[in-house]
LOMARVEX-730605 format. One record per residue (C-alpha): residue number from 1; x, y, z. Coordinates in nm, 3 decimals. Example, Ala and Ser with C-alpha at 12.3 -4.5 7.8 and 13.67 -1.06 7.14 Angstrom:
<atoms>
<atom><resi>1</resi><u>1.230</u><v>-0.450</v><w>0.780</w></atom>
<atom><resi>2</resi><u>1.367</u><v>-0.106</v><w>0.714</w></atom>
</atoms>
This chain:
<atoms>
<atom><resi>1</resi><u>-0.296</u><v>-1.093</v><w>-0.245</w></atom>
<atom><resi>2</resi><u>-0.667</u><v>-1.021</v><w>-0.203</w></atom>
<atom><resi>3</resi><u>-0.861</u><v>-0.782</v><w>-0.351</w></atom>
<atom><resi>4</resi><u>-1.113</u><v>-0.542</v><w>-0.128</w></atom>
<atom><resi>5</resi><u>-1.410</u><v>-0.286</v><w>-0.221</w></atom>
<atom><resi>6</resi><u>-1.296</u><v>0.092</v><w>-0.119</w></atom>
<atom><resi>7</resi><u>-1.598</u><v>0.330</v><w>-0.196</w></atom>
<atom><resi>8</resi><u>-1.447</u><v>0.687</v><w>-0.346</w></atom>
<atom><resi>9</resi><u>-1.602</u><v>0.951</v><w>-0.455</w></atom>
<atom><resi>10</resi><u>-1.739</u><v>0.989</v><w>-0.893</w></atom>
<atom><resi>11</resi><u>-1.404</u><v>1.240</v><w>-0.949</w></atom>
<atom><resi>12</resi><u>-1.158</u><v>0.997</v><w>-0.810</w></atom>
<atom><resi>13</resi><u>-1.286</u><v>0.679</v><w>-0.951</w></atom>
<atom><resi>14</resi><u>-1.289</u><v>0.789</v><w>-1.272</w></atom>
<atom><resi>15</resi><u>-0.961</u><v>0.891</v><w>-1.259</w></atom>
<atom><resi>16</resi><u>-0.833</u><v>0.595</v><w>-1.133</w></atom>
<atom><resi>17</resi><u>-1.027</u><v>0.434</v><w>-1.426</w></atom>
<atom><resi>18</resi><u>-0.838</u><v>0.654</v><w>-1.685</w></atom>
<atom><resi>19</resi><u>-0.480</u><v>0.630</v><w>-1.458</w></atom>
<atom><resi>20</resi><u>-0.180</u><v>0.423</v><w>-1.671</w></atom>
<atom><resi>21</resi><u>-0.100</u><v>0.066</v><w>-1.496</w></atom>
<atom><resi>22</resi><u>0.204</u><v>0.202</v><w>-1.288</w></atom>
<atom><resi>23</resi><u>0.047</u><v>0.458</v><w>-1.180</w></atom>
<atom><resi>24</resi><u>-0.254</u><v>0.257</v><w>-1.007</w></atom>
<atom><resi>25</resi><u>0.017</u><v>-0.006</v><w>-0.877</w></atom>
<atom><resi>26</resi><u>0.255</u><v>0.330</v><w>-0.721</w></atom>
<atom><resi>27</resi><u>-0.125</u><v>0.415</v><w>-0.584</w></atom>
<atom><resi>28</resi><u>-0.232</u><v>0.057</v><w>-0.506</w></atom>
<atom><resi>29</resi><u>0.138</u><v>0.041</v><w>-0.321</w></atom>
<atom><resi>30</resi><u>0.085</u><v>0.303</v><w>-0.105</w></atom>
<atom><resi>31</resi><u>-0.248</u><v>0.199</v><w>0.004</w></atom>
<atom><resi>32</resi><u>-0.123</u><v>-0.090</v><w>0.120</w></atom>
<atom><resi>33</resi><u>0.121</u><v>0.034</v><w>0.344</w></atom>
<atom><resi>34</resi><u>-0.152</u><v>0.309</v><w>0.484</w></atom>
<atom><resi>35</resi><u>-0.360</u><v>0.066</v><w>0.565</w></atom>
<atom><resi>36</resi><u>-0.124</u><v>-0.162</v><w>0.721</w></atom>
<atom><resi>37</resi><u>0.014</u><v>0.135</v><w>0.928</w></atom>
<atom><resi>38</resi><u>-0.391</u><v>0.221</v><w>1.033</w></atom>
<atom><resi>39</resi><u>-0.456</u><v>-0.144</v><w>1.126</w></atom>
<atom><resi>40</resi><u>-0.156</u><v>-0.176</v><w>1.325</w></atom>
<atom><resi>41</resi><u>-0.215</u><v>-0.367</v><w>1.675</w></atom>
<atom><resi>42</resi><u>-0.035</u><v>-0.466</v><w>2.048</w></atom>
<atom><resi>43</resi><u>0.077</u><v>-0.786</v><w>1.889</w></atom>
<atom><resi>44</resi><u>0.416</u><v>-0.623</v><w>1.825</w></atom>
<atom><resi>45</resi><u>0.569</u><v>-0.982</v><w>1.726</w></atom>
<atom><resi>46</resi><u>0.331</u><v>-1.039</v><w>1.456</w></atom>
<atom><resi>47</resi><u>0.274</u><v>-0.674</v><w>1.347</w></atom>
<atom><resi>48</resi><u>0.669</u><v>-0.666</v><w>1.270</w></atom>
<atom><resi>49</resi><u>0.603</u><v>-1.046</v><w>1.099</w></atom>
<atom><resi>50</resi><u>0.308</u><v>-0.867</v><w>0.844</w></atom>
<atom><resi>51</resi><u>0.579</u><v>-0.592</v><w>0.767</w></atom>
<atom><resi>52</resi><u>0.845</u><v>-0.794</v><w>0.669</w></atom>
<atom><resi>53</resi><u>0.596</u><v>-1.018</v><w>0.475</w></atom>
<atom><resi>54</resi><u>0.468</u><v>-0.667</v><w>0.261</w></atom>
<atom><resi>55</resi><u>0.812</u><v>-0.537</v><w>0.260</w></atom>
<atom><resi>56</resi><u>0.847</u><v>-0.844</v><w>0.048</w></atom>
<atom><resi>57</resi><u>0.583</u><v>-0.793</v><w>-0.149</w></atom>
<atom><resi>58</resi><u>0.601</u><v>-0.481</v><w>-0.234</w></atom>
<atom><resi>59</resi><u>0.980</u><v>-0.543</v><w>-0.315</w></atom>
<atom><resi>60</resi><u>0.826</u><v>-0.764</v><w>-0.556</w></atom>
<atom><resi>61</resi><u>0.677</u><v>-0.542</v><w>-0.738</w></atom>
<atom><resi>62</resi><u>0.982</u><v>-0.314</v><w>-0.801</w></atom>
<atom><resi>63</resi><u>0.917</u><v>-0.089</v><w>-0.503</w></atom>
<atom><resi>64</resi><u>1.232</u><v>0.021</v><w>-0.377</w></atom>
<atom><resi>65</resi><u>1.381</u><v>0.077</v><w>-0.035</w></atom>
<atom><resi>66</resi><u>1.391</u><v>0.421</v><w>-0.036</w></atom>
<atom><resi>67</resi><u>1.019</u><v>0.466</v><w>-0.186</w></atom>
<atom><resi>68</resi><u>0.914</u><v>0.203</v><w>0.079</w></atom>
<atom><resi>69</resi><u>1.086</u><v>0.415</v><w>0.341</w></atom>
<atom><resi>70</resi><u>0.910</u><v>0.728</v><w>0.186</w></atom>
<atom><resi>71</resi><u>0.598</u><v>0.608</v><w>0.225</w></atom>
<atom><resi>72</resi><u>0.622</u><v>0.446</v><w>0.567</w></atom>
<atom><resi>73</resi><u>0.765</u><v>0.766</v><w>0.698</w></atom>
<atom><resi>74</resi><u>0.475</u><v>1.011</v><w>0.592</w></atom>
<atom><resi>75</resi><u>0.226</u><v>1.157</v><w>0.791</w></atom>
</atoms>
């Protein structure tokens, strides 16, 4: 995985600073998918190929099904 820069605002960084480990990876999870979902292009074939690969990876780290489905399924 790589790691990128997201500027926030001084209130949310630090509570992200002062947030317990599972907490920023539930957080770091959804992210993910959000921007996955915002960066989604025509290329259906490999869109649906960089899915499977962070359904994967996010299976990885204990996200389940149901929270995957949760997230992908918001608006």
């Amino acid at each position: 995985m790589e790691r990128i820069v997201i500027e926030v605002n001084d209130r949310l960084a630090k509570a992200w600073r002062n947030a317990p480990e599972e907490k920023k990876k539930a957080i770091s999870n959804s992210v993910n998918i959000s921007l996955a979902k915002a960066f989604q292009n025509s290329d259906n074939e490999s869109y649906l190929h960089f899915l499977n690969e962070l359904r994967q990876e996010m299976t990885a780290k204990g996200l389940t099904e149901e929270e995957l489905n949760d997230i992908l399924n918001e608006e």
